[in-house]
C-alpha positions as CSV (number, residue, x, y, z in Angstrom):
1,X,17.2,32.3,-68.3
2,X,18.0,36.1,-68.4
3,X,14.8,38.5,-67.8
4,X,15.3,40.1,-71.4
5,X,14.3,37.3,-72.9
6,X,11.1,37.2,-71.9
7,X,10.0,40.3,-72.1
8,X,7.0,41.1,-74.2
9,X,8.0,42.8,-77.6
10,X,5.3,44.7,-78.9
11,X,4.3,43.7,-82.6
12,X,1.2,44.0,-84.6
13,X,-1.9,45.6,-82.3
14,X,-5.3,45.4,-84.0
15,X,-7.6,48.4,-84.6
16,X,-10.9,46.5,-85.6
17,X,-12.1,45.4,-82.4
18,X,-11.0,49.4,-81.0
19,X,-12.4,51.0,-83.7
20,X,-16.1,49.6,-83.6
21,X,-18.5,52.1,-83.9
22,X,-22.0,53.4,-82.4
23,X,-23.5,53.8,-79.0
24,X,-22.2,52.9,-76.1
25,X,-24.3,50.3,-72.7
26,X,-27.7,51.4,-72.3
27,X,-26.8,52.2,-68.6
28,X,-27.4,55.6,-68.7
29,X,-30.7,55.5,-66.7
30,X,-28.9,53.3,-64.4
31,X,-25.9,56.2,-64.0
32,X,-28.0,58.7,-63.6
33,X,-29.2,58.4,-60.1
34,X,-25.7,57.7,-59.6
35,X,-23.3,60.4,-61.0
36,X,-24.0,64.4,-62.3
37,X,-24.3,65.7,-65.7
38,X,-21.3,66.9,-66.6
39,X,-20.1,70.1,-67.6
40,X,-21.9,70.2,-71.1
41,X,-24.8,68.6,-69.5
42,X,-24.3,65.8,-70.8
43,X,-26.3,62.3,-69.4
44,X,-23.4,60.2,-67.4
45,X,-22.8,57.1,-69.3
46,X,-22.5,59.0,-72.8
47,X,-19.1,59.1,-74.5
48,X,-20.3,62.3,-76.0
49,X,-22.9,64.9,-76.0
50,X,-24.5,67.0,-78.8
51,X,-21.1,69.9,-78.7
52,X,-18.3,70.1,-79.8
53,X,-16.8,67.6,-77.4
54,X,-16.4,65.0,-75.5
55,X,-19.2,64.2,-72.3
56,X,-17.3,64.1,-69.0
57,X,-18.5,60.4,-68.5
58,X,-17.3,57.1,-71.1
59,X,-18.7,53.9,-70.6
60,X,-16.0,51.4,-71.3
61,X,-16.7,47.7,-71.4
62,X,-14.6,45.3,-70.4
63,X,-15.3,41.9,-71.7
64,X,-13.3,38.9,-69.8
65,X,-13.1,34.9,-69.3
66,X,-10.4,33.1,-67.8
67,X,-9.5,28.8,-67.5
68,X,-9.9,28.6,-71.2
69,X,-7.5,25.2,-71.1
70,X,-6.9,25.2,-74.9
71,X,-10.8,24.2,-74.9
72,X,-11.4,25.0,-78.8
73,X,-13.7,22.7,-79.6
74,X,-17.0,22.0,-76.9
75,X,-16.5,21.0,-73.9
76,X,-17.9,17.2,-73.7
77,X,-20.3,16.3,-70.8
78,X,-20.3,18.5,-67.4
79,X,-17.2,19.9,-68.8
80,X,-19.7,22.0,-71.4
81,X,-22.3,22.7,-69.5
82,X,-24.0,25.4,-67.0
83,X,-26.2,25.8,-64.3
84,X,-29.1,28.8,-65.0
85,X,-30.9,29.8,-61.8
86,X,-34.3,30.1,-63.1
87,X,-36.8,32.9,-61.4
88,X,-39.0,30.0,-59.6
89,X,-36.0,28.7,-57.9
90,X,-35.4,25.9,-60.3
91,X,-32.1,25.4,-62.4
92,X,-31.6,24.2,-65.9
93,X,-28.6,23.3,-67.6
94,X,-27.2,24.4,-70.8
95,X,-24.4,23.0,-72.9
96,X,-22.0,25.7,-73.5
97,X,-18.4,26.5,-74.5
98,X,-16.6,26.1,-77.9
99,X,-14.5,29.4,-79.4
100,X,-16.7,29.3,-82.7
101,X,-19.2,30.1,-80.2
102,X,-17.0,32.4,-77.8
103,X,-16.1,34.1,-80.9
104,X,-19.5,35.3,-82.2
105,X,-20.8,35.8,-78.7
106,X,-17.8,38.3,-78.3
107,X,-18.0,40.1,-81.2
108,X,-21.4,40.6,-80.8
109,X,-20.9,41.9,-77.3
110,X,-18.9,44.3,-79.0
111,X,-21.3,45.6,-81.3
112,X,-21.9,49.3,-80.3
113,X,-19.1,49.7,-77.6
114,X,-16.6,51.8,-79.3
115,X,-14.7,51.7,-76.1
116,X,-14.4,47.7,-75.5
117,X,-11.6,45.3,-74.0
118,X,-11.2,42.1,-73.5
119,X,-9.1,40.9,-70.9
120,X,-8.3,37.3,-69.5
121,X,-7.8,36.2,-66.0
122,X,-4.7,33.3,-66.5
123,X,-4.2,29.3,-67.6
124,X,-5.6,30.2,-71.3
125,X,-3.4,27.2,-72.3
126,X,-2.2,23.9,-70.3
127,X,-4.2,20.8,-69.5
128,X,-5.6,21.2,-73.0
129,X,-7.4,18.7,-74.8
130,X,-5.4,17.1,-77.8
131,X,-6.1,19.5,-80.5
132,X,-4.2,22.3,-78.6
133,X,-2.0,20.5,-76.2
134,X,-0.5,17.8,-79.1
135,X,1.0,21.5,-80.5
136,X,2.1,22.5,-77.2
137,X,-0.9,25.2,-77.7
138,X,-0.2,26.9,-80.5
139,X,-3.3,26.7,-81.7
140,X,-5.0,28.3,-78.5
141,X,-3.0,31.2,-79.1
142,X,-3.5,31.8,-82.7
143,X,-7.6,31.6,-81.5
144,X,-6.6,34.2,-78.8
145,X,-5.4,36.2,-81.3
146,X,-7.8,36.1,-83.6
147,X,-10.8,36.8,-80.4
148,X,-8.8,40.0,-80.2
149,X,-7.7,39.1,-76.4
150,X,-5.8,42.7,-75.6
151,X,-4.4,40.9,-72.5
152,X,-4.3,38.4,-70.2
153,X,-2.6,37.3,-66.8
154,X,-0.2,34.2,-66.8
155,X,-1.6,31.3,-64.8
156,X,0.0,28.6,-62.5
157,X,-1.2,26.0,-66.0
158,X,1.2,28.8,-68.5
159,X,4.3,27.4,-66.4
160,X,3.1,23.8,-67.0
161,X,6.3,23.4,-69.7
162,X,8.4,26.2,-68.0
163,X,9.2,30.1,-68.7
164,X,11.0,29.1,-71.5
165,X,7.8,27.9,-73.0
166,X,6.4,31.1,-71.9
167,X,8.6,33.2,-73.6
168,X,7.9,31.3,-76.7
169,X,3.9,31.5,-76.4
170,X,4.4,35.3,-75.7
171,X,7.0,35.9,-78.6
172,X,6.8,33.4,-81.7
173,X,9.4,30.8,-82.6
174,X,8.9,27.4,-83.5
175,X,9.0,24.7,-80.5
176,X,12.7,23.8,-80.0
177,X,12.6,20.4,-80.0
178,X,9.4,19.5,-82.2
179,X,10.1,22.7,-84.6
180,X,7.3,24.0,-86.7
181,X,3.9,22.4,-87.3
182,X,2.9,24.4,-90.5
183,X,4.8,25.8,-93.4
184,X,4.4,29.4,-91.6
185,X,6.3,29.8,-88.3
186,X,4.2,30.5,-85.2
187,X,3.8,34.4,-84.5
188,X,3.3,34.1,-81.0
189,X,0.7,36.1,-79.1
190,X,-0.5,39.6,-80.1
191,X,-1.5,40.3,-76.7
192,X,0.4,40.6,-73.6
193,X,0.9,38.2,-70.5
194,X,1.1,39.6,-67.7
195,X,3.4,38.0,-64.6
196,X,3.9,40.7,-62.1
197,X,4.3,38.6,-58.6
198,X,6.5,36.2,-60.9
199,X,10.2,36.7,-60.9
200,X,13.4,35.5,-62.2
201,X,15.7,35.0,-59.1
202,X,18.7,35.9,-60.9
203,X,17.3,39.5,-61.4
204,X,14.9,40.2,-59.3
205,X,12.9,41.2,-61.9
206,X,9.7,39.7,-63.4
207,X,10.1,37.5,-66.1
208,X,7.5,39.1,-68.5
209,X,5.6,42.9,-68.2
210,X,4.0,43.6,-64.9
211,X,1.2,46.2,-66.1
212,X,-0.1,47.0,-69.5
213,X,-2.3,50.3,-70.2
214,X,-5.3,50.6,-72.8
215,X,-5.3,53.5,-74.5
216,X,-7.7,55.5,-76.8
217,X,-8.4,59.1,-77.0
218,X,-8.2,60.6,-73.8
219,X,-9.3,57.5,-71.5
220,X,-6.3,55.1,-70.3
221,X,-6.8,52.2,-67.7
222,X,-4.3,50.1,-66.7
223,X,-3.7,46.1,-66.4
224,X,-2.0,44.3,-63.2
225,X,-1.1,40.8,-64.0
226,X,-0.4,38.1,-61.1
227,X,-1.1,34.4,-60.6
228,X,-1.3,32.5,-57.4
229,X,1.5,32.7,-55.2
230,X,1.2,28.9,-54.6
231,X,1.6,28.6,-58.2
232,X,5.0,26.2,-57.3
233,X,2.9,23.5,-55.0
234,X,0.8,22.5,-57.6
235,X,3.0,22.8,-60.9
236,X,5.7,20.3,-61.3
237,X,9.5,21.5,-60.0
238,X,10.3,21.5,-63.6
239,X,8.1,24.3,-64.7
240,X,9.3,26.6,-61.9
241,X,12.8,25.9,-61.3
242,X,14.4,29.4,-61.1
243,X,11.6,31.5,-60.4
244,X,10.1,33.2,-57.4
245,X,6.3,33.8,-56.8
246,X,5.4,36.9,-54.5
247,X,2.5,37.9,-52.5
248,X,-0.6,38.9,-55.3
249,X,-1.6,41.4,-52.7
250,X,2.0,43.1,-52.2
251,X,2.5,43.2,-55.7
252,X,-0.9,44.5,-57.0
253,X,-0.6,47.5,-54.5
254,X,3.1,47.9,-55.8
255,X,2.3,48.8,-59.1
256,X,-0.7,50.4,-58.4
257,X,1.4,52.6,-57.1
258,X,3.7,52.8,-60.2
259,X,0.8,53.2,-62.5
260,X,-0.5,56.0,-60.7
261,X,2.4,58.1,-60.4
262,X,2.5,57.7,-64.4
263,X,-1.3,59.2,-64.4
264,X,-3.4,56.1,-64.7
265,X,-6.0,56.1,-61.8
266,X,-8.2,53.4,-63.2
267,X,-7.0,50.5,-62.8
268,X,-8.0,46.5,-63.3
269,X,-6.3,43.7,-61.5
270,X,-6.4,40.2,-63.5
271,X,-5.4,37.9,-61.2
272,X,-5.4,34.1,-61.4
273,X,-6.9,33.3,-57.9
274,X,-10.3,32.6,-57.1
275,X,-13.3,32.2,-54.7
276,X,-16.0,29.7,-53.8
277,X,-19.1,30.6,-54.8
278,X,-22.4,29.8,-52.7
279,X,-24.3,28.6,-55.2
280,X,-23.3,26.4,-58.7
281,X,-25.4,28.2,-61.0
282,X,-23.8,31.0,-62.9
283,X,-26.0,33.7,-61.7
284,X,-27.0,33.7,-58.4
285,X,-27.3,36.3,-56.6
286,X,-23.6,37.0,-54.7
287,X,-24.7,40.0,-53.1
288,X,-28.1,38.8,-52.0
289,X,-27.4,39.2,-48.1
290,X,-24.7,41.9,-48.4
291,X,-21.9,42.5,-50.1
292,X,-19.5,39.4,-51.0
293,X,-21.7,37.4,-48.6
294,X,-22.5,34.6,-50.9
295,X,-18.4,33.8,-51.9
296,X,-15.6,32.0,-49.5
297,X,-11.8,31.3,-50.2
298,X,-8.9,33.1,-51.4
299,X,-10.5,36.0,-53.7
300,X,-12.4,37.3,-50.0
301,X,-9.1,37.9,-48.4
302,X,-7.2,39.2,-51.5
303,X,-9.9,41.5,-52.3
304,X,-10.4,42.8,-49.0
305,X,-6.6,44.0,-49.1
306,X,-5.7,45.2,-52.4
307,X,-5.3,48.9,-52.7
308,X,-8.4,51.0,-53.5
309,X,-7.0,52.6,-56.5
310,X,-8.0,49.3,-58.2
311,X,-11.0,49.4,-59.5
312,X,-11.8,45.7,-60.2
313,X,-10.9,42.5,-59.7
314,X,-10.7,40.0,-62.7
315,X,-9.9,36.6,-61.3
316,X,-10.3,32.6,-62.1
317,X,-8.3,29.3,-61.1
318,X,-10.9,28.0,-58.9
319,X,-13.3,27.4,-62.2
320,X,-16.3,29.0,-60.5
321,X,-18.7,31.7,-61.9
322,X,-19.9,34.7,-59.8
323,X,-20.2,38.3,-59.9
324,X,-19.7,39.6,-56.6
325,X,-18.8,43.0,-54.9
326,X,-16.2,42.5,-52.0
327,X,-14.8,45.8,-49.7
328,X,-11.7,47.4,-50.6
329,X,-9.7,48.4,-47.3
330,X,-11.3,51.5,-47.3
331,X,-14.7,49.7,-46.9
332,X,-16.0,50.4,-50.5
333,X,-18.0,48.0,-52.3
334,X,-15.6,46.8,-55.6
335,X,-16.9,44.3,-57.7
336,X,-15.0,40.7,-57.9
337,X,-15.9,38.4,-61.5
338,X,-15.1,35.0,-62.6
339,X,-16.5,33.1,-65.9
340,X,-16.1,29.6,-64.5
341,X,-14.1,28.1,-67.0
342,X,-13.5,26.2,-70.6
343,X,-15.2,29.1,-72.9
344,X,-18.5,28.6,-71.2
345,X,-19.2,31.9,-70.1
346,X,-17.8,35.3,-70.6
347,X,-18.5,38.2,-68.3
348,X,-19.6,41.6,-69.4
349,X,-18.7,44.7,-66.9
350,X,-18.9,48.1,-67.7
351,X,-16.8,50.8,-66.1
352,X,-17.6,54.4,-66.1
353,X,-14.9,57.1,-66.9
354,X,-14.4,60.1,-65.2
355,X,-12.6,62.2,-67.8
356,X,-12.4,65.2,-65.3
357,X,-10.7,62.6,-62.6
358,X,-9.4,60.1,-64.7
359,X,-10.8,57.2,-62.7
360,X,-14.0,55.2,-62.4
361,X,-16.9,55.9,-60.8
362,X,-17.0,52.9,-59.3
363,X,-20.5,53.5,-58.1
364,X,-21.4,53.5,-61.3
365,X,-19.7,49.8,-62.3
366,X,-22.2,46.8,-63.7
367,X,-21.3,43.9,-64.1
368,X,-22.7,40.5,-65.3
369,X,-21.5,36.7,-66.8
370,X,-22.9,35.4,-69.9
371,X,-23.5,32.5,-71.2
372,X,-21.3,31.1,-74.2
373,X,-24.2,29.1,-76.1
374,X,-24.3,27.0,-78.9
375,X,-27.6,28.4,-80.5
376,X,-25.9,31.3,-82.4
377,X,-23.6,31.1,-85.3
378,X,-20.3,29.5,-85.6
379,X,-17.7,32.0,-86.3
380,X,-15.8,30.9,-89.4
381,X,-12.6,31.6,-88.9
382,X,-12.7,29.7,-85.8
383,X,-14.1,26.8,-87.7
384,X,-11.2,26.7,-90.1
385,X,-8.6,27.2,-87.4
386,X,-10.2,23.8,-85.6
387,X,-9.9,22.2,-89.0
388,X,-6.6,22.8,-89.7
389,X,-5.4,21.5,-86.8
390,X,-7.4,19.0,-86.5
391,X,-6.3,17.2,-89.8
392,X,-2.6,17.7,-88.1
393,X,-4.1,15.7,-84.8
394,X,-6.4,13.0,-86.6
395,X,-3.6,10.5,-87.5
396,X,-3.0,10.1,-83.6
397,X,-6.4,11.2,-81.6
398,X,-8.5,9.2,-83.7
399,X,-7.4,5.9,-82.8
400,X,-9.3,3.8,-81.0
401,X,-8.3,3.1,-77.3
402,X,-11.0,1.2,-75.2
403,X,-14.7,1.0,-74.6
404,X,-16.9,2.1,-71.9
405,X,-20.5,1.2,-71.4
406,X,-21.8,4.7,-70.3
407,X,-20.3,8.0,-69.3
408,X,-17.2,7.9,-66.7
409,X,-17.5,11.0,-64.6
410,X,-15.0,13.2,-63.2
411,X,-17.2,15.3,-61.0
412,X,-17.9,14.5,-56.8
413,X,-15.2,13.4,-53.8
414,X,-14.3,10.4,-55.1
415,X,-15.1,10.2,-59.3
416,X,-15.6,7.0,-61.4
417,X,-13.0,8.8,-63.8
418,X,-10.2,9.1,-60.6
419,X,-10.7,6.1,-60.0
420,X,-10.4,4.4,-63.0
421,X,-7.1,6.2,-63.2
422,X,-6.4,4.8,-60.3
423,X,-7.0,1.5,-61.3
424,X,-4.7,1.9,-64.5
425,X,-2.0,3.1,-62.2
426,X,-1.9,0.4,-60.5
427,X,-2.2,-2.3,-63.3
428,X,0.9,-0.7,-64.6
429,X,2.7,-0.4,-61.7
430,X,2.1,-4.1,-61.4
431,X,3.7,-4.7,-64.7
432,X,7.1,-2.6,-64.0
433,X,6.9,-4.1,-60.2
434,X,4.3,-7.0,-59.1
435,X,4.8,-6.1,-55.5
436,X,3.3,-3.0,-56.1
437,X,0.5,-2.3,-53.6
438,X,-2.0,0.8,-54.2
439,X,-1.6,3.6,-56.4
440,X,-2.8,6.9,-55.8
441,X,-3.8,9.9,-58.3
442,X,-4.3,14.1,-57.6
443,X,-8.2,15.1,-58.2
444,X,-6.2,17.9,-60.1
445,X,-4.7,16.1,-62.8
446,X,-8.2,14.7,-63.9
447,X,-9.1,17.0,-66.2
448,X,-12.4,15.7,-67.9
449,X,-14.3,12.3,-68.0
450,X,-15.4,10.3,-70.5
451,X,-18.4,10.1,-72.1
452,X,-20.2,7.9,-73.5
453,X,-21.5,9.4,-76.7
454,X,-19.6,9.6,-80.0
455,X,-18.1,13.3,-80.4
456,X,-17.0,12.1,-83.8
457,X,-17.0,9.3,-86.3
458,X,-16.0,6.8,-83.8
459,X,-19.2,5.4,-82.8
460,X,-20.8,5.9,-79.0
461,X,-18.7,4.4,-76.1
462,X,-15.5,4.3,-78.2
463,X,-12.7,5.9,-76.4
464,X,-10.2,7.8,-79.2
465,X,-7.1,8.7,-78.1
466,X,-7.6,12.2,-78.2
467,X,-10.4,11.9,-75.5
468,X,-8.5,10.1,-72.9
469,X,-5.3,13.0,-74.0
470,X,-8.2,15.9,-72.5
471,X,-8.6,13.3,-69.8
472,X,-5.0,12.8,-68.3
473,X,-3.0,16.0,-70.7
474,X,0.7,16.8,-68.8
475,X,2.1,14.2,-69.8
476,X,3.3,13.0,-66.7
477,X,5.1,9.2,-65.8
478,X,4.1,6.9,-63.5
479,X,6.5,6.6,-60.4
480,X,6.7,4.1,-58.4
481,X,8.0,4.5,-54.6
482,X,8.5,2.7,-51.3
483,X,6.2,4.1,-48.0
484,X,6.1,2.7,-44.5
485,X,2.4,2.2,-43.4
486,X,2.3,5.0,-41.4
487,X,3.8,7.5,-44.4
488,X,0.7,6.2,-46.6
489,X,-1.7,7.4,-43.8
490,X,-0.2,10.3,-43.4
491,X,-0.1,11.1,-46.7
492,X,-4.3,10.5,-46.7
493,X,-4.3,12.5,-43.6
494,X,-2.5,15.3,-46.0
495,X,-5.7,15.3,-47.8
496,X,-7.5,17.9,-45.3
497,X,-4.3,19.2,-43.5
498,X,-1.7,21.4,-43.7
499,X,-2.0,23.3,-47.2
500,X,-5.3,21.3,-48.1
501,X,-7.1,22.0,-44.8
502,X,-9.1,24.8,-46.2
503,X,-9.9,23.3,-49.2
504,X,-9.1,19.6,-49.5
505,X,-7.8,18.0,-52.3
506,X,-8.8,14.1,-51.7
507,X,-6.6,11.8,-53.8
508,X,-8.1,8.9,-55.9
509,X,-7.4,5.5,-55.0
510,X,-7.4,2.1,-56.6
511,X,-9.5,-0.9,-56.0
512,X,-8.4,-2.3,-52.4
513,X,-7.6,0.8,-50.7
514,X,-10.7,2.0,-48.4
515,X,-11.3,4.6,-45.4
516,X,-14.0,6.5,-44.3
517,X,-13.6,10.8,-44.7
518,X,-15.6,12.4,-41.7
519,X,-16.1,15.9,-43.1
520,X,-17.6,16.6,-39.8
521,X,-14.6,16.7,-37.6
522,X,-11.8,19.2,-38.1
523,X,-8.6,18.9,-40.3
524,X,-6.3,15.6,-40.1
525,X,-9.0,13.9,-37.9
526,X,-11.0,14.1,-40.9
527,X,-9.7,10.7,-42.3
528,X,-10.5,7.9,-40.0
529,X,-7.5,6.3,-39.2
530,X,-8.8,2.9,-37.8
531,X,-11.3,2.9,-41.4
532,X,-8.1,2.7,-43.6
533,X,-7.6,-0.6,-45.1
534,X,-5.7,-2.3,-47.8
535,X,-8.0,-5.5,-49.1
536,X,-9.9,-5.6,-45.9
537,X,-6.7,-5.3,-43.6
538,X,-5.9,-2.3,-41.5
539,X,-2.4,-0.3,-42.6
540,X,0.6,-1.4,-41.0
541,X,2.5,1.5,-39.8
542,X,5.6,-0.6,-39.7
543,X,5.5,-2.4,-43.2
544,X,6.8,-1.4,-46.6
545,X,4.3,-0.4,-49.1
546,X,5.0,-0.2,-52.9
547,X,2.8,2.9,-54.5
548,X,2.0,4.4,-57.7
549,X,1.2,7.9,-58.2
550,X,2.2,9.9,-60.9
551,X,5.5,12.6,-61.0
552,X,3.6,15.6,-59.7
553,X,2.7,13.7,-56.5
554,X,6.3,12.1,-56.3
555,X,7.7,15.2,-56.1
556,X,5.2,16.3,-53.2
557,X,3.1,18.2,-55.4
558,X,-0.7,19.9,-54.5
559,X,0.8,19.8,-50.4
560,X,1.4,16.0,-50.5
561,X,4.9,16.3,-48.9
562,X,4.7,13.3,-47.1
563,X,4.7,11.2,-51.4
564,X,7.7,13.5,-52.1
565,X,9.7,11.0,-49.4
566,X,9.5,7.9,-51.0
567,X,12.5,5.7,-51.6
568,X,13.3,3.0,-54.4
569,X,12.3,5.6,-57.2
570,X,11.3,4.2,-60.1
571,X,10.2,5.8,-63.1
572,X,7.7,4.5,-65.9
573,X,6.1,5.8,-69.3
574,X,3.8,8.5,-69.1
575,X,0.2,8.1,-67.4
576,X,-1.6,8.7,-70.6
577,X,-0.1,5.4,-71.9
578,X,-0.9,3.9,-68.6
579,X,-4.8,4.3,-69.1
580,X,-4.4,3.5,-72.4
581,X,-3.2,0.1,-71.8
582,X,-5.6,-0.5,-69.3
583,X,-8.8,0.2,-71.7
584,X,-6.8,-1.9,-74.3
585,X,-6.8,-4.6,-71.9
586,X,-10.2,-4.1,-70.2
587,X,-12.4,-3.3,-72.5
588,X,-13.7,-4.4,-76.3
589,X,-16.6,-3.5,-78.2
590,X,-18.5,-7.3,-76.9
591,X,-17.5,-6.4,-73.5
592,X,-17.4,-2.5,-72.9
593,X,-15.8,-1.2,-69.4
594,X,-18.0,-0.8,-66.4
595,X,-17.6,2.9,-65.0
596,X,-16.1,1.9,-61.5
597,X,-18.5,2.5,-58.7
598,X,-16.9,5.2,-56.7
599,X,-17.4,3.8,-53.4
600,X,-13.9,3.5,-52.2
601,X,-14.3,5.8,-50.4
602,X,-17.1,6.6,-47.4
603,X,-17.8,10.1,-46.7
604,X,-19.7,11.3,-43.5
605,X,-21.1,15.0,-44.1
């Protein structure tokens, strides 16, 4: 897998979305207070004056969303929807999401900015719902293209099918296995990915272009692309084997550096790691007690130490919205953004160039998110890309799989949706072994739930195919493996230890399997060892037990070392087909299937 083969080629670069004319933000009363007139005494914030030339001041917007998931149609249920703080204190929620709509809300956005880029903050593709992930995403990226994404960070989900894959999403070819879906081969993206902490450990070097700089006229700012350095624990062995995943903090600063010494002083870092936020709805207030205050997790600590010569932070992964300003080392406010995820919200920052410096005035910087809503109108060609693949997709995602009798969430601790899973899991597992005992299933690889009302033709609680492929999409197998008692509770205890003590990643579990989580106490004390029990009897650290999880958690994926130890491997069909078998055989339109009750599970808080 030499380095040169995953490089990004430059090919077409659009001009529309660069070459959009009039005004620029109306923050030029804001600025004021904040910067000089320049030297033609020119307002700050104004491209240009009444002379002959240029104002010392551009306002560039910068227009980004990251998580997108090969979401091109709405998101279904929580999935496509936000929380609005409202200005009593209530919240609303508003469905949201869809790239018909992302589309118009972008270009609109656009409207008047003659400086304007849009820039992406990782996993655009992987874990996508049937349309995009049947074509191994193909179609995301021809909608990328056609959003005028100027460039993007890779993700931990863009190494889902490997740097191979990669390479191919970056540069065009058909898939080598499946070949071409349409008469036209697939172009590939016309934007770049950037993987700068991400390198090939023959070479040494990164696998595709560290940096990228935007360029028109006189005003350049440059692009820093990294994903999470854990990228490997929670992405199947396949997908990284022969790659090496640095320190996001080492290698922002490093090419900060390099970017510098080539004359680019403003600088953006995209970088596919994320926060907490304080509150769910999409525009609270981060900064209401000081700066950063109201955001936790791995985005503080980042933030805190990348260089100062970055003059934002673009970021995502954890699917949360905020707007937040976070210290630089130098103990400078810099603002920190993420648009939550699945084309719901976009976020809209404007940075203020110094021509006479060359970098932002980062006093200057605004910076807010946006809701993607449905109420504006669909952009066209987005409406015909769906179509088209669509009508490829229909033969196979419109086929009938099972019934439910009302929505099957995938949102809290323990979902009805993880636990159904769960459930199917374990009916298989019982079918390639009866002595299988428990399965259990990573809160990660449930991607959506399933709701209730028709999304199509089908009629309201049919489940199609293609809903339960957004449900369960990677196309993992079911394994099945042999634990001692006391490997199954410390794989549980796993949950809130070692990687996951910070934030825990609490595993789904089938019908039988109980315990009470005590989210009071500290890290593995927080599962209740004497609460664990098996249909009604306690663990026995000494006896064999037979478990079902899928191949990520075999192969001790998400920090679940303890599942990667099993012995008596043995491998089934993928879980898709697994769930599918079970709503076949659980469910008919005279007798839907009851959404399981979610109360496997006790949690103390």
């Amino acid at each position: 897998m030499p380095a040169t083969s995953q490089l990004y080629r430059p090919r077409r670069r659009r001009v529309a979305g660069l070459l959009a004319a009039a005004a620029s933000l109306a923050t030029a009363g804001a600025l004021a207070a904040a910067l000089p007139a320049d030297a033609h005494g020119n307002p700050p914030g104004h491209g240009y004056g009444h002379g002959a030339g240029p104002g010392r001041y551009q306002d560039v917007q910068l227009l980004s969303f990251n998580d997108l998931h090969g979401n091109l149609e709405p998101p279904s249920g929580s999935s496509g929807r936000v929380t609005e703080l409202q200005a009593d204190g209530t919240t609303k929620t508003i469905d949201a999401g869809g790239v018909e709509y992302l589309a118009t809300h972008l270009r609109d956005a656009r409207k008047g900015n003659p400086y304007s880029i849009t820039a992406a903050g990782g996993d655009m593709v992987g874990a996508s719902p049937l349309i995009s992930g049947l074509f191994h995403d193909e179609p995301t990226i021809e909608a990328l293209n056609k959003l005028d994404l100027d460039v993007t960070s890779v993700g931990n989900h863009e190494f889902d099918e490997g740097a191979g894959e990669l390479a191919r999403l970056q540069n065009g070819g058909c898939h080598p296995t499946e070949g071409c879906y349409t008469d036209k081969k697939f172009q590939g993206a016309d934007f770049p990915y950037l993987a700068a902490n991400v390198l090939d450990e023959k070479t040494d070097k990164p696998i595709l272009k560290p940096y990228w700089v935007w360029k028109k006229k006189d005003v350049k700012i440059g692009f820093i692309g990294v994903t999470l350095e854990g990228t490997p624990g929670i992405v199947s062995a396949d997908g990284v084997k022969g790659l090496r995943f640095k320190d996001e903090v080492e290698t922002i600063n490093k090419y900060a550096k390099v970017l510098q010494k080539q004359g680019v002083k403003s600088i953006v870092a995209l970088i596919h790691e994320g926060g907490f936020p304080a509150s769910a709805s999409y525009n609270y207030d981060c900064d209401a007690s000081g700066g950063g205050s109201g955001i936790s997790g791995p985005i503080v600590d980042i933030a805190k130490n990348v260089t100062p010569a970055v003059d934002a932070l673009v970021t995502g992964h954890t699917h949360n919205a905020y707007v937040c300003t976070i210290d630089d080392p130098s103990g400078k406010p810099r603002m920190v953004t993420s648009a939550a995820s699945f084309g719901r919200l976009y976020t809209d920052t404007t940075l203020t160039y110094d021509r006479r410096t060359g970098d932002i005035a980062r006093t200057a910087v605004k910076s807010a998110n946006h809701v993607v809503t449905r109420d504006v109108p669909k952009a066209a060609d987005m409406t015909s890309l769906i179509s088209k693949w669509n009508t490829l997709a229909a033969p196979i995602g419109n086929r009938a799989i099972g019934y439910i009798s009302a929505d099957v969430n995938s949102t809290g601790t323990e979902s009805p949706m993880g636990d159904l899973i769960a459930d199917a899991q374990l009916a298989y597992g019982r079918e390639l072994d009866p002595e299988t005992d428990l399965a259990l299933m990573n809160p990660g690889g449930v991607r959506a739930g399933l709701t209730y009302k028709a999304s199509g033709a089908e009629g309201d609680g049919v489940v199609t195919y293609a809903e339960g492929f957004t449900v369960q999409p990677f196309a993992n197998t079911v394994n099945l493996q042999d634990f001692t008692g006391a490997q199954v509770v410390q794989a549980l205890k796993e949950q809130v230890s070692g990687a996951n003590a910070a934030a825990p990643k609490v595993l789904q579990v089938s019908s039988g399997l109980t315990y009470t989580l005590d989210l009071t106490k500290t890290g593995a004390d927080r599962v209740v060892t004497d609460s664990i029990r098996l249909n009604g009897a306690a663990i026995d650290p000494a006896a064999t037990y037979r478990v079902a999880t899928n191949s990520f958690l075999a192969g001790g994926g998400d920090g679940f070392t303890t599942l990667g130890q099993g012995t008596g491997d043995l491998v089934g069909a993928d879980d898709l087909s697994a769930l599918a078998r079970y709503l076949t055989a659980h469910s008919s339109a005279a007798s839907p299937l009851v959404p399981p009750a979610a109360n496997r599970i006790t949690v103390v808080q």
